[in-house]
C-alpha positions in Angstrom: -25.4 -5.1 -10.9 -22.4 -7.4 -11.3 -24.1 -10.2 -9.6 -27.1 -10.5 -12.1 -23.8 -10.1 -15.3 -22.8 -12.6 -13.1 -25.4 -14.9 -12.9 -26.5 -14.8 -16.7 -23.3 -15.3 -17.4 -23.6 -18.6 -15.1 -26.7 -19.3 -16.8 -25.8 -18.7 -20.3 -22.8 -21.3 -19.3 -25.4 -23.7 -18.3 -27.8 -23.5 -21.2 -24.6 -23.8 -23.6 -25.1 -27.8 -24.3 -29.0 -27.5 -24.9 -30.0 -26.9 -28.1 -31.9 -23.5 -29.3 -35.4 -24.6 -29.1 -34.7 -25.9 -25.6 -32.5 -22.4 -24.0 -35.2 -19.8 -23.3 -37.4 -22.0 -20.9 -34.5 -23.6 -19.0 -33.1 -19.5 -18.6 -36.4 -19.1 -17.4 -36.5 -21.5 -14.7 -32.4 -20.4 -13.6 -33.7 -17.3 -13.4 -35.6 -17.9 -10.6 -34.8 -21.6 -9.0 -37.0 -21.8 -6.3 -39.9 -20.5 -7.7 -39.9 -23.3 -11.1 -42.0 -26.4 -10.2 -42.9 -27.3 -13.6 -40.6 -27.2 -16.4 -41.6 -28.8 -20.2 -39.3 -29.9 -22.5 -41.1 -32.1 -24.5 -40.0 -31.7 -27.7 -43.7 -31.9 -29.1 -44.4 -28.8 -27.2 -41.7 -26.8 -29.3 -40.7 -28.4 -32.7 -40.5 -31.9 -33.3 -37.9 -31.4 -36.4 -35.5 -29.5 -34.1 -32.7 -31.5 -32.5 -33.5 -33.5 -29.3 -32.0 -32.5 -25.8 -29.5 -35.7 -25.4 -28.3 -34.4 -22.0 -28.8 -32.2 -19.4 -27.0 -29.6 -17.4 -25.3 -29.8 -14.1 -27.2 -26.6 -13.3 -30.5 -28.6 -12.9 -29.5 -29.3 -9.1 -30.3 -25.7 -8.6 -34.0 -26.2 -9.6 -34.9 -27.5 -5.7 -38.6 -26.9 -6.4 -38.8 -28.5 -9.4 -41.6 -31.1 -9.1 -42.5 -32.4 -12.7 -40.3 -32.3 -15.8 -41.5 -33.4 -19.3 -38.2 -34.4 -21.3 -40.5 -36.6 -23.6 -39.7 -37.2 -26.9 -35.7 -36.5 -26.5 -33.1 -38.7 -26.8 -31.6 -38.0 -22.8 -28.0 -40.0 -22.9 -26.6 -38.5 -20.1 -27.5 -37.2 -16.9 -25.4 -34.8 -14.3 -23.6 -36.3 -11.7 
């Protein structure tokens, strides 16, 4: 049981510089890395009067499965190194 506190504590560390609308689908894909191939996060999908995502976390080299991601309509400044 301490390693799942663990590890949403590692996630909610890693959705920390997203904003709101953007949190719950990248949790979702953290959750369960190798399994996410798809991830959207188009802000058109959610609400285009929320803030954009301007960067993204670090913690995307852990989606290895990942295949397509939709960042349209953000404003992406920075990306992890």
């Amino acid at each position: 049981m301490a390693d799942t506190a663990a590890d949403d504590a590692a996630i909610e560390a890693a959705v920390q510089g997203l904003p709101d609308w953007a949190r719950e689908p990248v949790r979702a894909a953290l959750r369960d890395p190798a399994a996410c191939t798809e991830l959207n996060l188009s802000k058109s999908k959610y609400d285009k009067e929320q803030d954009p995502i301007k960067s993204l976390p670090a913690a995307f080299f852990q989606l290895t499965a990942l295949t397509e991601l939709s960042l349209l309509d953000n404003q992406i400044t920075s990306l992890p190194a």
